[in-house]
N, C-alpha and C positions, 0 to 999 in steps of 0.2 A: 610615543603614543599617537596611534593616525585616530582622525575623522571618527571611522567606526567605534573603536576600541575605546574613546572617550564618550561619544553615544551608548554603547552599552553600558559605562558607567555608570553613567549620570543616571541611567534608566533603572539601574542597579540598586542603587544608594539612595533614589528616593522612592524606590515602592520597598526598600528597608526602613525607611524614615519616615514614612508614610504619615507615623501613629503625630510625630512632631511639628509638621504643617498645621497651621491656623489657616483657616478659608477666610480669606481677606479678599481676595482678588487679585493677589499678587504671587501666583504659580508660574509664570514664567520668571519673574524675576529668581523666585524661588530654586528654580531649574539651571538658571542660570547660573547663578553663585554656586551650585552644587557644581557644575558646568567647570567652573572659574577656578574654584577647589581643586577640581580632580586634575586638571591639568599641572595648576602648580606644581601639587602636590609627585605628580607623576616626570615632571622637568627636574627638579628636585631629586629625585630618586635614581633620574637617569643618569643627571649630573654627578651626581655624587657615587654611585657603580664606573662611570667612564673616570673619577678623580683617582677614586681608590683600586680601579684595574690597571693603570697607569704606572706605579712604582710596582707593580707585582712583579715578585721572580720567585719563584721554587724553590723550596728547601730539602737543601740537600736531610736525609732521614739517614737514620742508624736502626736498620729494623730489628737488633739483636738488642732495643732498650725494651723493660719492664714498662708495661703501661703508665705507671708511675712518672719513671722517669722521662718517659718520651712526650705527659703533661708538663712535666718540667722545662724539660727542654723546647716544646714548643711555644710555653710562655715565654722564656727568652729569649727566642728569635723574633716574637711577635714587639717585645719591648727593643729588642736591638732595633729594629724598625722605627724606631719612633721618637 
């Protein structure tokens, strides 16, 4: 997430959030944590796509299974994983 894309955010999420602000005097802090949030939250998200794309390989399919079976079988390739 660059610079912008967490600006948009943050500008995002608190004019959604709007209604939950108390006018205290503390809106930048406010912004900020929202700021401090979205980042986490977005490093987090990045990390854990680049974890889980990481062991990915392709499975080999049987396109002549029954929609049935081919839930079947993709739950057990997903459990053989794991």
């Amino acid at each position: 997430m660059d610079a912008d894309d967490l600006k948009q955010e943050v500008m995002l999420r608190a004019f959604n959030k709007e209604g939950e602000y108390v006018d205290n005097g503390q809106l930048k802090y406010w912004l900020c944590r929202i700021a401090r949030n979205s980042f986490i939250n977005g490093y987090r998200k990045k990390t854990k796509t680049a974890a889980g794309m990481a062991n990915y390989r392709p499975v080999e399919t049987d396109w002549n299974l029954s929609p049935q079976e081919f839930a079947v079988s993709d739950i057990q390739n997903c459990l053989a994983t794991l």
